[in-house]
N, CA, C and O of each residue as an XYZ file, in Angstrom:
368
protein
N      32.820     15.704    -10.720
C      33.393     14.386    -10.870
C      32.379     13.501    -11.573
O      31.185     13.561    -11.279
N      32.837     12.709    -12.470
C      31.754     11.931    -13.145
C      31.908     10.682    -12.764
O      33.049     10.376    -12.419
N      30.909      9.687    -12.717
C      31.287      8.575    -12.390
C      30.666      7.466    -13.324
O      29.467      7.509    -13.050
N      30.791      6.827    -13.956
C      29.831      5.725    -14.975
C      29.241      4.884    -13.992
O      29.792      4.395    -13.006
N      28.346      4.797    -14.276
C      27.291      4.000    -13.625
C      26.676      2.966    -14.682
O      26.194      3.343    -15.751
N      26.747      1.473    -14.235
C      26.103      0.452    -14.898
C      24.848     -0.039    -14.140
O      24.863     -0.205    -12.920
N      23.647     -0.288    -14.993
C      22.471     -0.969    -13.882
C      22.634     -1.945    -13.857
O      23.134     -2.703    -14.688
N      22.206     -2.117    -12.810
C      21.461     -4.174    -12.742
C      19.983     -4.028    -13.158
O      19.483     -4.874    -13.899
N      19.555     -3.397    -12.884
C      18.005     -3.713    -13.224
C      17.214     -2.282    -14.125
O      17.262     -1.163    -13.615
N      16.564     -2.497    -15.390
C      16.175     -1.799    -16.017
C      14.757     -1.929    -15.848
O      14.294     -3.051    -16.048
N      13.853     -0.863    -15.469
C      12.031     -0.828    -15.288
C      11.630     -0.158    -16.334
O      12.361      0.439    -17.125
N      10.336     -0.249    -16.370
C       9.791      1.094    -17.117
C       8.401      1.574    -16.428
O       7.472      2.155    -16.989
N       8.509      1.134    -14.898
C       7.499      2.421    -14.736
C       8.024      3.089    -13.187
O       9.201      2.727    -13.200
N       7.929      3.468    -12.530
C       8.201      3.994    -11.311
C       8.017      2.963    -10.151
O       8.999      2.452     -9.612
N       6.654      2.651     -9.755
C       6.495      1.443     -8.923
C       7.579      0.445     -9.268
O       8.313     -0.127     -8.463
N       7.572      0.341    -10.382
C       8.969     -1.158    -10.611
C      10.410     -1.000     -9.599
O      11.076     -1.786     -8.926
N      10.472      0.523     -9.918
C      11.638      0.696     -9.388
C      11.441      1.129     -7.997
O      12.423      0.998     -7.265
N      10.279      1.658     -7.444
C      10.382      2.028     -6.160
C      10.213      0.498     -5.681
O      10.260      0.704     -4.469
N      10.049     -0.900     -5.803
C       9.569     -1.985     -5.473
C      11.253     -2.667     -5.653
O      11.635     -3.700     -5.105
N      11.794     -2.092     -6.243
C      13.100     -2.873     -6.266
C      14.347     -2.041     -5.427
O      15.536     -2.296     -5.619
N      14.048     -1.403     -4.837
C      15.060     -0.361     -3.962
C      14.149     -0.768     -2.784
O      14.770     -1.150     -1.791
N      13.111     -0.765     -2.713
C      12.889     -1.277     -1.157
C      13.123     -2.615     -0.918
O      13.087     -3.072      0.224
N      13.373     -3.317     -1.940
C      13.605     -4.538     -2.157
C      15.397     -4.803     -1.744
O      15.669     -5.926     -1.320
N      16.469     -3.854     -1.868
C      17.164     -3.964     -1.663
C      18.140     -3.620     -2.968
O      19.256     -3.103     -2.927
N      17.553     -3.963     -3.888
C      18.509     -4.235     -5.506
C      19.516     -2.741     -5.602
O      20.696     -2.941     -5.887
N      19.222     -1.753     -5.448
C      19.557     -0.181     -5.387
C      19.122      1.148     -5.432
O      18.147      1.416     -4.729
N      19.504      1.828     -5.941
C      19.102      3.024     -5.774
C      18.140      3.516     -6.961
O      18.080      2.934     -8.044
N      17.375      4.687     -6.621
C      16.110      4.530     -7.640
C      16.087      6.214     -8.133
O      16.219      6.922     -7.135
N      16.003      6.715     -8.926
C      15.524      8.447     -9.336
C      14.403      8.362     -9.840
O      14.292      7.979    -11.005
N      13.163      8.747     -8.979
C      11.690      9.353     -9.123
C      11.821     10.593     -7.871
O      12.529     10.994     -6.947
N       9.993     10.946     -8.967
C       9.799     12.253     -8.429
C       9.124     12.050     -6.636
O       8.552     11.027     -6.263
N       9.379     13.298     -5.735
C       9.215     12.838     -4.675
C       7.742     12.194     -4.350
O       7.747     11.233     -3.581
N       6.954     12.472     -4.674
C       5.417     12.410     -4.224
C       5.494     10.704     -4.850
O       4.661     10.054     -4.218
N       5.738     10.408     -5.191
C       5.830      8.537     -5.785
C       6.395      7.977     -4.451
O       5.820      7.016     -3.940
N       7.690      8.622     -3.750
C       7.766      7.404     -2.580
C       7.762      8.452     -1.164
O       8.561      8.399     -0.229
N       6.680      9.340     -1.320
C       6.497     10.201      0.183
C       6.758      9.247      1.387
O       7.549      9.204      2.329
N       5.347      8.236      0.742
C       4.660      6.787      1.946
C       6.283      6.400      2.064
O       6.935      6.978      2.934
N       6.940      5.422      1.189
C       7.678      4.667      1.974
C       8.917      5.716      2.586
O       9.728      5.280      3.402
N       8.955      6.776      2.223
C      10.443      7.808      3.259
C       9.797      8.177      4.335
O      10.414      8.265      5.396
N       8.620      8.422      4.274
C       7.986      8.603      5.656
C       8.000      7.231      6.771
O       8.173      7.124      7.985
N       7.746      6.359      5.748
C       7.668      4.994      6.783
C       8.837      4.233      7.756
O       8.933      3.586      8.798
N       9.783      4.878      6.468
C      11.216      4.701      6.472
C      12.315      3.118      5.592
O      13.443      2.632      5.508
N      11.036      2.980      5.192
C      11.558      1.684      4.400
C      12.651      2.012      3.085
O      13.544      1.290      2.641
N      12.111      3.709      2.550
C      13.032      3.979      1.841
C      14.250      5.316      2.613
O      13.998      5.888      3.674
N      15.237      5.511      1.961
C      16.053      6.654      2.856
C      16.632      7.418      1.472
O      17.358      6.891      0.629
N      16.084      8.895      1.459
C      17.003     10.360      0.717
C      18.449      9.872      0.614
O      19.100     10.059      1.642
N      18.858      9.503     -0.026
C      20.387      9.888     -0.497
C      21.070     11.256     -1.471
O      20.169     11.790     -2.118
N      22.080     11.734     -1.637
C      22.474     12.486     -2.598
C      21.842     13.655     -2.674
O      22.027     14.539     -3.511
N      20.974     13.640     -1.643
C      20.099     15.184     -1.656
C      20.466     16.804     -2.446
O      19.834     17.813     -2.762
N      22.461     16.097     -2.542
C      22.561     17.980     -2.928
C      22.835     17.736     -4.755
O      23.513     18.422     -5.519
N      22.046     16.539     -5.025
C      21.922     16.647     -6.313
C      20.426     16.433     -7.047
O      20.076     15.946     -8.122
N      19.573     17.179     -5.671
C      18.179     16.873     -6.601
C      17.569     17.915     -7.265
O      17.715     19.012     -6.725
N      17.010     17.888     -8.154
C      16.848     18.741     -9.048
C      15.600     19.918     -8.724
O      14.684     19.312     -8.168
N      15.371     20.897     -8.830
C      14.128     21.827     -8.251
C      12.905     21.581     -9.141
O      12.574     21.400    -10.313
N      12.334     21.703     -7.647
C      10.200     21.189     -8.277
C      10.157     21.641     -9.433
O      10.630     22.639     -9.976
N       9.383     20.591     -9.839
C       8.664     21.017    -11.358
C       7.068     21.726    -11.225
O       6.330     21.123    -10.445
N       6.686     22.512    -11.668
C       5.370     22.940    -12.200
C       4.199     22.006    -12.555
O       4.271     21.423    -13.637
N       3.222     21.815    -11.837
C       2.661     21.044    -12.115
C       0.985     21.497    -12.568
O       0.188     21.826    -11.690
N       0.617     21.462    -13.945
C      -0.634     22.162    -14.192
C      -1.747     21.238    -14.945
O      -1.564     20.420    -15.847
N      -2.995     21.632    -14.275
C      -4.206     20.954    -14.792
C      -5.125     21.799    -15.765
O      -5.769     22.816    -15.507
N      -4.990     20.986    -17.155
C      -5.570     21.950    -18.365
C      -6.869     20.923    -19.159
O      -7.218     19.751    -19.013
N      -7.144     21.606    -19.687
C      -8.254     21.270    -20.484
C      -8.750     22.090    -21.597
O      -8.684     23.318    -21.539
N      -9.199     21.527    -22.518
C      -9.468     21.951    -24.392
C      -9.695     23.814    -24.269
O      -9.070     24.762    -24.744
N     -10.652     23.723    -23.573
C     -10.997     25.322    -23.041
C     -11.858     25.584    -24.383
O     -11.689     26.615    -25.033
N     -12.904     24.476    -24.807
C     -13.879     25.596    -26.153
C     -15.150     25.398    -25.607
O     -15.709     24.302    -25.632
N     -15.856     26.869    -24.888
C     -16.803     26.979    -25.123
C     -16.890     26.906    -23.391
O     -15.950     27.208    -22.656
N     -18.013     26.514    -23.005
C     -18.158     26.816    -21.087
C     -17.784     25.683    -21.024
O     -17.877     24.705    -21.766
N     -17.048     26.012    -19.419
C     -16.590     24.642    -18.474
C     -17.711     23.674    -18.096
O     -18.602     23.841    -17.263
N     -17.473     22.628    -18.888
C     -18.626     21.953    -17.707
C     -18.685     21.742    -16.324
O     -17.715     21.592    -15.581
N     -19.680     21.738    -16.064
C     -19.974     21.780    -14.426
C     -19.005     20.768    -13.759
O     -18.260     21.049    -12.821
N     -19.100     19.648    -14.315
C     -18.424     18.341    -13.343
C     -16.663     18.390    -13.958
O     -15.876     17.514    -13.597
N     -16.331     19.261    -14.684
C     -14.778     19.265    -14.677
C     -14.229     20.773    -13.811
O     -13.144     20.985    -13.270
N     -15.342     21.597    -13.927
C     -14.985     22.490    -12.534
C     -15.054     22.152    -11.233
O     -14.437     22.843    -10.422
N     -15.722     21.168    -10.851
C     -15.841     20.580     -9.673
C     -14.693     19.781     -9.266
O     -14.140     19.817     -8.167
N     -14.368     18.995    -10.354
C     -13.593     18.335    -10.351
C     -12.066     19.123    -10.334
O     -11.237     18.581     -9.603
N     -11.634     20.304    -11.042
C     -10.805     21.503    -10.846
C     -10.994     22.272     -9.581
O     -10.048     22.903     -9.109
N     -12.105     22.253     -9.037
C     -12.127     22.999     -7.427
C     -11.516     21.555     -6.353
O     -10.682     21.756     -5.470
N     -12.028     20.329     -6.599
C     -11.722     19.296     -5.639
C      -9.854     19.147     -5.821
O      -9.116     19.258     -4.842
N      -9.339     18.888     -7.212
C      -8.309     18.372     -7.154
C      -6.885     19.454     -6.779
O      -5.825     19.319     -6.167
N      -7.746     20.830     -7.723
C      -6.579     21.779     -7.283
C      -5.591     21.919     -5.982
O      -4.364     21.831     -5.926
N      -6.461     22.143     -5.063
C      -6.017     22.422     -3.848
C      -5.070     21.537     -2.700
O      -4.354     21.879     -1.758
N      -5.568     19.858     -3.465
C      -4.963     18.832     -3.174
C      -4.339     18.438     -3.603
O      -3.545     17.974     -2.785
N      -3.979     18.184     -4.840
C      -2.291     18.562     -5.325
C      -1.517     19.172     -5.333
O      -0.399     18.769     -5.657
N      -1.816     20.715     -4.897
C      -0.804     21.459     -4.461
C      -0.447     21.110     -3.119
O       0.776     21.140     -2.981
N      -1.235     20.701     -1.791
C      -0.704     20.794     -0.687
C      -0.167     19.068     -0.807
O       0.352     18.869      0.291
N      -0.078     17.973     -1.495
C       0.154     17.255     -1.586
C       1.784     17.012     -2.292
O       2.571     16.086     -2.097
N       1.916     18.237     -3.174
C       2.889     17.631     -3.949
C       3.983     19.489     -3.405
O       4.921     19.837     -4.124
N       3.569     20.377     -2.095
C       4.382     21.033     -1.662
C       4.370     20.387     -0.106
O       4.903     21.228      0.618
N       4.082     19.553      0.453
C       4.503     19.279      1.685
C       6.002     18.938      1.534
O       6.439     18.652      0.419
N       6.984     18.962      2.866
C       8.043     18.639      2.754
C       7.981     17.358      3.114
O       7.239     16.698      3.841
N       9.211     17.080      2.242
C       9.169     15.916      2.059
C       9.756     14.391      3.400
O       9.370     13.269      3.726
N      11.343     15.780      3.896
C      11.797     15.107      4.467
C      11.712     15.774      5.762
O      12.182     15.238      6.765
């Protein structure tokens, strides 16, 4: 079933719109890890769930010429592990 949908309010970054659905104005499509805090808090609430789309892939790259420097492997050992368990926790 299709339905046309008109906005009231046009953003262009994510916060805009997660700030205007908790605000009341309507409903918002971002990725989950942008409003974990407020569905956890409960200020925001999952709707439409059986139309959300499956995780995306999320990868950390770099030029790759010549050896890694030390402080972007460090920085690849610190962040790896925390974006994955960050952006596979469930959500709801």
């Amino acid at each position: 079933v299709a339905v046309p949908v008109r906005s009231r309010l046009r953003v262009n970054t994510a916060e805009a719109a997660i700030d205007a659905a908790i605000g009341g104005v309507g409903l918002t499509k971002v990725l989950s890890y942008q409003v974990a805090v407020a569905v956890r808090s409960g200020a925001l609430q999952a709707v439409l769930r059986e139309f959300e789309p499956p995780p995306w892939p999320v990868s950390l790259v770099h030029a790759g010429q010549g050896l890694l420097p030390v402080k972007l492997r460090a920085f690849l050992d610190f962040a790896a592990p925390r974006l994955k368990e960050r952006l596979t926790q469930a959500m709801w």
